[in-house]
Each structure stands twice: as structure tokens, then as C-alpha cells.
PLY file of the C-alpha trace (Angstrom):
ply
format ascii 1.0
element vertex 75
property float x
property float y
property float z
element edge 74
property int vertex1
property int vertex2
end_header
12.91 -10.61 -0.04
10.88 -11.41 3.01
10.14 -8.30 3.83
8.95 -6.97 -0.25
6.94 -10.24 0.54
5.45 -9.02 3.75
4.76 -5.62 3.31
4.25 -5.31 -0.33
3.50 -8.28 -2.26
0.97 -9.83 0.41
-0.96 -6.61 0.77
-1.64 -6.35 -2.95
-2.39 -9.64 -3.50
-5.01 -9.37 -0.76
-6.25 -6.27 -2.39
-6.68 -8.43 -5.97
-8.75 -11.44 -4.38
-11.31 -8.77 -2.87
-11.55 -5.92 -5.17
-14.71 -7.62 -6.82
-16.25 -7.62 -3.41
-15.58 -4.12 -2.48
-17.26 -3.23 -5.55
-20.15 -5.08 -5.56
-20.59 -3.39 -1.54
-23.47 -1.10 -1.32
-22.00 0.41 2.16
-18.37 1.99 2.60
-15.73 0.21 1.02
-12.19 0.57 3.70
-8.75 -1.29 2.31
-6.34 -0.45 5.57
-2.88 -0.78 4.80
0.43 0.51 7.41
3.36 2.18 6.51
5.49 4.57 8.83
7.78 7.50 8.42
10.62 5.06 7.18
8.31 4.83 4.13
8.73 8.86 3.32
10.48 9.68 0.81
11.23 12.79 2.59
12.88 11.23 5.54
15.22 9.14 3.88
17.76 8.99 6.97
17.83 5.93 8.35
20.77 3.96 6.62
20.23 0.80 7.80
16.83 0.76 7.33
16.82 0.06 3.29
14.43 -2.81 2.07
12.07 -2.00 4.90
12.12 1.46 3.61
11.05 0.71 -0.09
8.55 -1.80 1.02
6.71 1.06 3.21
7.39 3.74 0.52
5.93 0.50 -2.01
3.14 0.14 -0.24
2.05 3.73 -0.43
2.50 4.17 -3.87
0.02 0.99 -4.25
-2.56 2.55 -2.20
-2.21 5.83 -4.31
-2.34 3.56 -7.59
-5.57 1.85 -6.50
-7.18 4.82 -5.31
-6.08 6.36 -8.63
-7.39 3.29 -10.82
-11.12 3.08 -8.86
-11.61 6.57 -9.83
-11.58 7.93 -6.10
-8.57 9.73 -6.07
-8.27 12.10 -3.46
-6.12 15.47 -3.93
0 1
1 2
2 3
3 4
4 5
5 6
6 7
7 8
8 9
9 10
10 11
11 12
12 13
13 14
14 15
15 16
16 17
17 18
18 19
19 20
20 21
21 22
22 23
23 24
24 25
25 26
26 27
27 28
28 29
29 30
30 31
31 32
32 33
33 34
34 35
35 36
36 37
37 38
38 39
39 40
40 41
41 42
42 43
43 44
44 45
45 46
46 47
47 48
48 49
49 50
50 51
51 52
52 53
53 54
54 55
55 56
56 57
57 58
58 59
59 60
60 61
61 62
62 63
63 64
64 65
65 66
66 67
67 68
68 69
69 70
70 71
71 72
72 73
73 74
């Protein structure tokens, strides 16, 4: 659970606490987050790899869903 913890839960908690911040900011708003090719749903090879895995592929899809949810969704 560490690792949800690490590379899931803490990012989008961070996220949360400054989301009224980034839109109150006049300049250009950046949220960095890191995954890696573990997180790819199209490179699911690594067997021993499995809770890192879902927290990278975890932490893409919550980039995707806040992009999605501030309107600037990018195709």
C-alpha cells in the first residue's frame, strides 16, 4: 500500500490542496506528475512489477481525469 500511497494517493491529494490556486493564476498553470513505461497499459510485461505498475498507470489516468474535469482536455 506504500507505493498506491506514494505514487497515487499523495499526488492527488497535492493536486486537491492547490487546485484553487492554479485557478485563481493569471500566468500558466503546470501540475508535473512521473510515470514510466511500467505505467502503459500496452507494455504490460514486467511480472514482478505489479502494484508499481497500477500506481504509474493510476497516476495517468488522474492526470487525464483532471485535465478532462478543468475543461483543457487535450486530444
Amino acid at each position: 500500500m506504500d507505493t498506491i500511497s506514494t505514487n497515487v494517493l499523495g499526488p492527488a491529494l497535492i493536486v486537491q490542496k492547490f487546485m484553487p490556486l492554479l485557478e485563481r493564476a493569471q500566468d500558466r498553470r503546470v501540475v508535473m506528475n512521473m510515470s514510466s513505461g511500467l505505467g502503459s497499459l500496452a507494455q504490460v510485461s514486467s511480472p514482478g512489477w505489479a502494484v508499481y505498475s497500477i500506481s504509474k498507470a493510476a497516476i495517468v489516468m488522474l492526470v487525464r481525469r483532471h485535465l478532462f474535469s478543468c475543461g483543457e482536455w487535450m486530444h
